[in-house]
C-alpha positions as CSV (number, residue, x, y, z in Angstrom):
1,X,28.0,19.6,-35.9
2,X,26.3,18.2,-33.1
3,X,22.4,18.4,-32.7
4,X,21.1,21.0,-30.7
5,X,19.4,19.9,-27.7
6,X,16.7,22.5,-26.4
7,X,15.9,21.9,-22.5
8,X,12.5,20.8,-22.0
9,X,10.0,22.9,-20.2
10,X,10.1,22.1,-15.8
11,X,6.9,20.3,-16.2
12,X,8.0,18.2,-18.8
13,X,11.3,17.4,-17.4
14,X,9.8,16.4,-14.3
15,X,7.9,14.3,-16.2
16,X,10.8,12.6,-18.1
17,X,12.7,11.8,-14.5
18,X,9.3,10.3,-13.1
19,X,9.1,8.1,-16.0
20,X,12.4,6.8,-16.1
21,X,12.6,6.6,-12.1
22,X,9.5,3.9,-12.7
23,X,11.8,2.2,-15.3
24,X,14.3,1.7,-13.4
25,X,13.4,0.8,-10.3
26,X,10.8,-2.3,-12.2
27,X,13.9,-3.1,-14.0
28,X,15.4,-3.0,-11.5
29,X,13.5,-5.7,-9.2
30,X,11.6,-7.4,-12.4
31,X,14.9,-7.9,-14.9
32,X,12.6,-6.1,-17.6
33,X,10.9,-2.7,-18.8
34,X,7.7,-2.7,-18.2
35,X,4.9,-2.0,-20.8
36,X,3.8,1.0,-19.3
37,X,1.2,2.1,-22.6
38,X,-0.4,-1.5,-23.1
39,X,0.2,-3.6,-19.4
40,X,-1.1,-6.4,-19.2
41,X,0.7,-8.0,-15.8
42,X,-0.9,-6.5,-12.3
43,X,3.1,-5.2,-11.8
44,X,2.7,-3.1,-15.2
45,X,-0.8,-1.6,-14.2
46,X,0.5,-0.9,-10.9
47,X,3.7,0.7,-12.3
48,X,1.1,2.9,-15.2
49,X,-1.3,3.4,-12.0
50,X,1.9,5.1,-10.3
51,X,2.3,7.3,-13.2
52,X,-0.8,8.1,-14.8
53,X,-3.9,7.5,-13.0
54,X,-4.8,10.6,-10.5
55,X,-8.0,10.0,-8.8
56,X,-9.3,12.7,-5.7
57,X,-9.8,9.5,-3.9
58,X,-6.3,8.7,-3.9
59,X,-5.5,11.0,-1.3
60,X,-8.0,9.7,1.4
61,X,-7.2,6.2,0.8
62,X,-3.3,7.2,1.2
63,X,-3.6,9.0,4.4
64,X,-4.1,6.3,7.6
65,X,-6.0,9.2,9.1
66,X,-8.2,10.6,7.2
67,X,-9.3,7.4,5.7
68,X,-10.5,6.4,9.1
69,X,-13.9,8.9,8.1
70,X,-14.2,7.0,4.7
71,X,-14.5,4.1,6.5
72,X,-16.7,5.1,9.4
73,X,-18.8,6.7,6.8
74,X,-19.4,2.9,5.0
75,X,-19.0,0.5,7.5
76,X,-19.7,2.5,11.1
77,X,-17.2,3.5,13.4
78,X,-17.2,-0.1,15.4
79,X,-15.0,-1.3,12.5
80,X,-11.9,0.7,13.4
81,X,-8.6,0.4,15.2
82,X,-9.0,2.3,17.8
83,X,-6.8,5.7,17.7
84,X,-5.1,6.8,21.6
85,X,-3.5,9.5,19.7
86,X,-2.0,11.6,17.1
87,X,-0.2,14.6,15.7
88,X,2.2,16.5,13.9
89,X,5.3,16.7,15.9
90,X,7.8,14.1,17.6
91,X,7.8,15.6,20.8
92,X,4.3,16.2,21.3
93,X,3.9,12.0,21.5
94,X,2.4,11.6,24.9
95,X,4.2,8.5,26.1
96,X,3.2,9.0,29.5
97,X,-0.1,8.5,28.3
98,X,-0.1,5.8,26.0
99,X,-1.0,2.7,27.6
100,X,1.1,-0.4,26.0
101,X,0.4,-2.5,23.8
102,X,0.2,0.2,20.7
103,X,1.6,0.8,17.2
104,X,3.1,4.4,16.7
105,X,3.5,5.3,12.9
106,X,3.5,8.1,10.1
107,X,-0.4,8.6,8.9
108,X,1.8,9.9,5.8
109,X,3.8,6.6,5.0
110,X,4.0,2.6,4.3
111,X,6.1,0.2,5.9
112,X,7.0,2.1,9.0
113,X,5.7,1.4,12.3
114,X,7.1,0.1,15.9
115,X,5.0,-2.0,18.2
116,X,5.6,-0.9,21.5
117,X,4.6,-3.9,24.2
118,X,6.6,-2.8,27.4
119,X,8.1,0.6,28.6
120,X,9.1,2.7,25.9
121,X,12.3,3.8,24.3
122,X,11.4,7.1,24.7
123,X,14.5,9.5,22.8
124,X,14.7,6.1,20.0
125,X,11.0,6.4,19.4
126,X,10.9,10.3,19.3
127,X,14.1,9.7,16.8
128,X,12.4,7.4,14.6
129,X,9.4,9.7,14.6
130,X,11.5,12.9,13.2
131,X,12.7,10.5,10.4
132,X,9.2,9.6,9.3
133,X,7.9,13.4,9.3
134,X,10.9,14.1,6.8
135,X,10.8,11.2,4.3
136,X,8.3,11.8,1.5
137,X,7.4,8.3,0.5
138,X,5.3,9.4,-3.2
139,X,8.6,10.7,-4.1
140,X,10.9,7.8,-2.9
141,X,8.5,5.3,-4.4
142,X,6.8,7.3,-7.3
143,X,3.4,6.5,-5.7
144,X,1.3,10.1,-6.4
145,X,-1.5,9.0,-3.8
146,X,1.1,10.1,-0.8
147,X,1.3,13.7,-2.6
148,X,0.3,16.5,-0.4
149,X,-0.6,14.3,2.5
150,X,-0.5,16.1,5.8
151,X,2.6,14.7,7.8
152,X,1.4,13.5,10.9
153,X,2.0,10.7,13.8
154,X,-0.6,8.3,15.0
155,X,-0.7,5.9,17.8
156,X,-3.6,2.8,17.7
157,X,-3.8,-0.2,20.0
158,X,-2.5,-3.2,19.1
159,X,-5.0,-5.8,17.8
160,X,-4.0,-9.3,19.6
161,X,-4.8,-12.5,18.2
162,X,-6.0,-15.8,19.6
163,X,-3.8,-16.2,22.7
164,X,-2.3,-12.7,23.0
165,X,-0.5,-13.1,19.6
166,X,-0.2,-11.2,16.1
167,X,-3.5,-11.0,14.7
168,X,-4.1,-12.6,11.5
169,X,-4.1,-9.8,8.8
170,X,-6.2,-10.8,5.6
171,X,-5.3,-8.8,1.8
172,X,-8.5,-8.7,0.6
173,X,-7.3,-7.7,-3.4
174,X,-10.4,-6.3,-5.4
175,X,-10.7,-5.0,-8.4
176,X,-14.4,-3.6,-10.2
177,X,-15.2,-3.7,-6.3
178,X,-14.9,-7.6,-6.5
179,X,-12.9,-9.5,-4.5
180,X,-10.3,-11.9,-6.7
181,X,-7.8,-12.6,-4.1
182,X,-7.4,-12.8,-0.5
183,X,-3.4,-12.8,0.7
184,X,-3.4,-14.1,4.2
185,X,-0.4,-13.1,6.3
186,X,0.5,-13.9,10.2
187,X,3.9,-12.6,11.8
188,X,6.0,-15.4,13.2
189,X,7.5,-13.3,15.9
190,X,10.7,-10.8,15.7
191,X,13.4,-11.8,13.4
192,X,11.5,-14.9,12.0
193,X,9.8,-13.2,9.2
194,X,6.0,-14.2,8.1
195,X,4.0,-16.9,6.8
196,X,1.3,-16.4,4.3
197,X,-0.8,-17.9,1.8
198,X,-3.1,-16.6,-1.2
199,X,-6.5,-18.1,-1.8
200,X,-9.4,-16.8,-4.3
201,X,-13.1,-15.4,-3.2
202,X,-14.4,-19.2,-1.9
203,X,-11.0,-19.2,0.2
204,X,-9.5,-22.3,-2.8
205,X,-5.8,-22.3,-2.2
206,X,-4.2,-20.4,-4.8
207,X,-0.2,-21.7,-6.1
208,X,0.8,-17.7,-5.8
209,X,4.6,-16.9,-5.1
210,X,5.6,-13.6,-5.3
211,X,9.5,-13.0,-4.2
212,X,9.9,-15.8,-2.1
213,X,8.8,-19.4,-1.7
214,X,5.5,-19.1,0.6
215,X,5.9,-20.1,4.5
216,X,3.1,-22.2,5.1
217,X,0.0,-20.9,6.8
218,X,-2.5,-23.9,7.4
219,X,-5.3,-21.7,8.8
220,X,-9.0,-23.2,8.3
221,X,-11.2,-20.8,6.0
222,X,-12.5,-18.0,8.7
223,X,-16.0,-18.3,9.7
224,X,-16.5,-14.6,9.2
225,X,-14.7,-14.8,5.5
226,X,-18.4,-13.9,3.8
227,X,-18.7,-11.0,5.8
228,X,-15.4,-9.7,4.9
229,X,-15.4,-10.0,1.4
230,X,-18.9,-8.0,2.2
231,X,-16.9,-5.3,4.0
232,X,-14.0,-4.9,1.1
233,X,-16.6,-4.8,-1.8
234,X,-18.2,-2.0,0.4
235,X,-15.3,0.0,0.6
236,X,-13.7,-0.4,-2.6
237,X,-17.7,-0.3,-4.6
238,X,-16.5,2.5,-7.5
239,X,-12.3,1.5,-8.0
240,X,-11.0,-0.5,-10.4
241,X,-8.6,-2.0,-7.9
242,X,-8.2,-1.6,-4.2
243,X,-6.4,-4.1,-1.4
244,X,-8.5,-4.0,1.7
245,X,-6.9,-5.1,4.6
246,X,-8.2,-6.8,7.4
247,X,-7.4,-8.2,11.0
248,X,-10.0,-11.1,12.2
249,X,-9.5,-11.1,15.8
250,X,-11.9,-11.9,18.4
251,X,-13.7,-8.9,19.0
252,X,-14.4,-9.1,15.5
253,X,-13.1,-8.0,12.1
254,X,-11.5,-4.2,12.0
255,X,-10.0,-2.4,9.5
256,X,-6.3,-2.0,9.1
257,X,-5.8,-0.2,6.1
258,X,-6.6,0.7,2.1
259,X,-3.9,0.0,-0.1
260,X,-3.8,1.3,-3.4
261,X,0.1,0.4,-4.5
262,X,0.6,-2.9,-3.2
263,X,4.4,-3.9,-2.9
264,X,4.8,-0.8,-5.7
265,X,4.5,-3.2,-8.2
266,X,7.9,-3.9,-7.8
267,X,8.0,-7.4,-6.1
268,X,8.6,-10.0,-8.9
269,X,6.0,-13.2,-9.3
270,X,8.4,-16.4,-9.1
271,X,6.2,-17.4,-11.9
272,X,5.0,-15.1,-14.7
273,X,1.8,-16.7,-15.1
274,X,0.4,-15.3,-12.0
275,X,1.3,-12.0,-12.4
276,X,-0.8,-12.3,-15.9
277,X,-3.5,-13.7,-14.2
278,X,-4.0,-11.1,-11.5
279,X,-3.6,-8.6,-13.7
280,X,-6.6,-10.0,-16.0
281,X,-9.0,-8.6,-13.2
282,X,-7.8,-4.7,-13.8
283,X,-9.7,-3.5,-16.2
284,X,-8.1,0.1,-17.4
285,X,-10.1,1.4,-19.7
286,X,-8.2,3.4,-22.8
287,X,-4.6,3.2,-20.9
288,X,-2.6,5.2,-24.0
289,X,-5.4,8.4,-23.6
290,X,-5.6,8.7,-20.0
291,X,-1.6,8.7,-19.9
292,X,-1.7,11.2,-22.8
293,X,-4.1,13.5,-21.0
294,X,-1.8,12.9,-17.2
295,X,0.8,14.3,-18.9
296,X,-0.8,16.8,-21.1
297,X,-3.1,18.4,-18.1
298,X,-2.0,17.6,-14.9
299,X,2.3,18.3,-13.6
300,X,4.6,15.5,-11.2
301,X,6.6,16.6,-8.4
302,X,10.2,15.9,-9.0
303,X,11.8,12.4,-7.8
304,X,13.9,12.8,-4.6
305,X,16.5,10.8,-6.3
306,X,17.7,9.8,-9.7
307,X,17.8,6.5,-11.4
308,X,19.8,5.2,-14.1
309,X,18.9,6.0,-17.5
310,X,16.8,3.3,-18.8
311,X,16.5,3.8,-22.7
């Protein structure tokens, strides 16, 4: 006679699928399970930060808009993008008011934006905006931060670089409100992808590779590189870990955005070593009793799609 399986309770079963939807997708891109009771690489604690840790602050630092008063509130108001508009519906985008060049993207969302430089594609843009207001990226990507965010659009200028180009964007990663790392990334135009490199705290080349081989970047260590390790240690004083992003431009250095899930945790180190060693600076204290007393206090909202079993 077979064993009799009793269903487990909605809260627990919605448990069970966020769990293995973690699994599978770090299998998935990693070629192992993680260790999600005991990490030790920066891709395990980011994959145990996805499930377990649940932190007020989350929310803020998630939201492109309303982490715009966390920042002002720390660094003053001269550090931010500027914001020509935003809102909660596609068709409410005032194109005929938005001067070019500006970025229009989902305060609710990563990795979704269009630059607009010239006259707009009005009915694409408005098309593109409808898809972002529907797509629930803590679900998608198992990243709890985005939970409960209000869904809204927001259009900022677009911060040129020397000459007219993309600005430089600096990664500053911290963790205990230190900075350890510093990924520095500059766009090499439509269709040619990006160049980056990864140096420490006293901007020392780092031999990092994550995903790909690294498309050199032979920029001089900024002049205002003290100030913004100042300005990332400000804003992430009281996390464990926190990327700060940064664009050094001329006017001076403004504040993109605060990351809390970098790449998910999901794209693989070409060498194992260095996803050890960034993963030495995240210090989670107790990791087995905080996941114990996630699952045993607080609920998960159920994946929007299903992954393979892992077991």
């Amino acid at each position: 006679m077979p064993p009799i399986r009793l269903p487990l309770p909605p809260r627990m079963a919605a448990w069970r699928d966020a769990i293995a939807q973690v699994r599978a997708m770090y299998r998935h891109r990693h070629g192992r399970l993680p260790d999600l009771l005991r990490p030790r690489r920066f891709s395990e604690k980011m994959q145990w930060r996805k499930l377990f840790q649940r932190d007020p602050r989350f929310a803020v630092f998630s939201d492109k808009l309303a982490v715009r008063g966390y920042v002002a509130a720390r660094l003053g108001e001269e550090v931010l993008i500027p914001l020509l508009w935003s809102g909660a519906a596609a068709e409410a985008i005032p194109f005929e008011r938005l001067d070019p060049p500006y970025v229009l993207k989902p305060s609710h969302a990563s990795g979704r934006h269009v630059v607009v430089t010239g006259a707009p594609d009005i009915p694409a843009l408005r098309a593109a905006a409808r898809d972002w207001l529907a797509y629930c990226h803590g679900t998608q990507m198992a990243e709890p931060g985005y939970f409960g965010i209000p869904r809204r659009l927001m259009a900022e200028r677009f911060l040129a670089g020397e000459g007219g180009g993309p600005p430089v964007e600096h990664r500053l990663f911290t963790f205990s409100g230190r900075v350890r790392m510093i990924q520095t990334t500059l766009s090499l135009g439509p269709g040619a992808g990006w160049a980056r490199e990864y140096y420490d705290r006293g901007w020392h080349r780092l031999r990092m590779e994550l995903e790909y081989p690294p498309a050199s970047l032979p920029l001089p260590a900024p002049e205002r590189r003290g100030r913004m390790v100042e300005m990332a240690e400000a804003l992430a004083a009281g996390t464990d870990h926190l990327r700060v992003d940064l664009y050094n431009v001329p006017a001076g250095i403004r504040v993109g955005e605060l990351t809390l899930y970098s790449w998910s945790g999901l794209a693989p180190f070409r060498r194992d070593a260095d996803d050890l060693w960034l993963g030495q600076f995240w210090e989670i204290e107790r990791p087995v009793r905080q996941a114990l007393r996630a699952v045993a206090l607080t609920g998960w909202a159920a994946p929007a799609s299903r992954y393979p079993d892992t077991a």
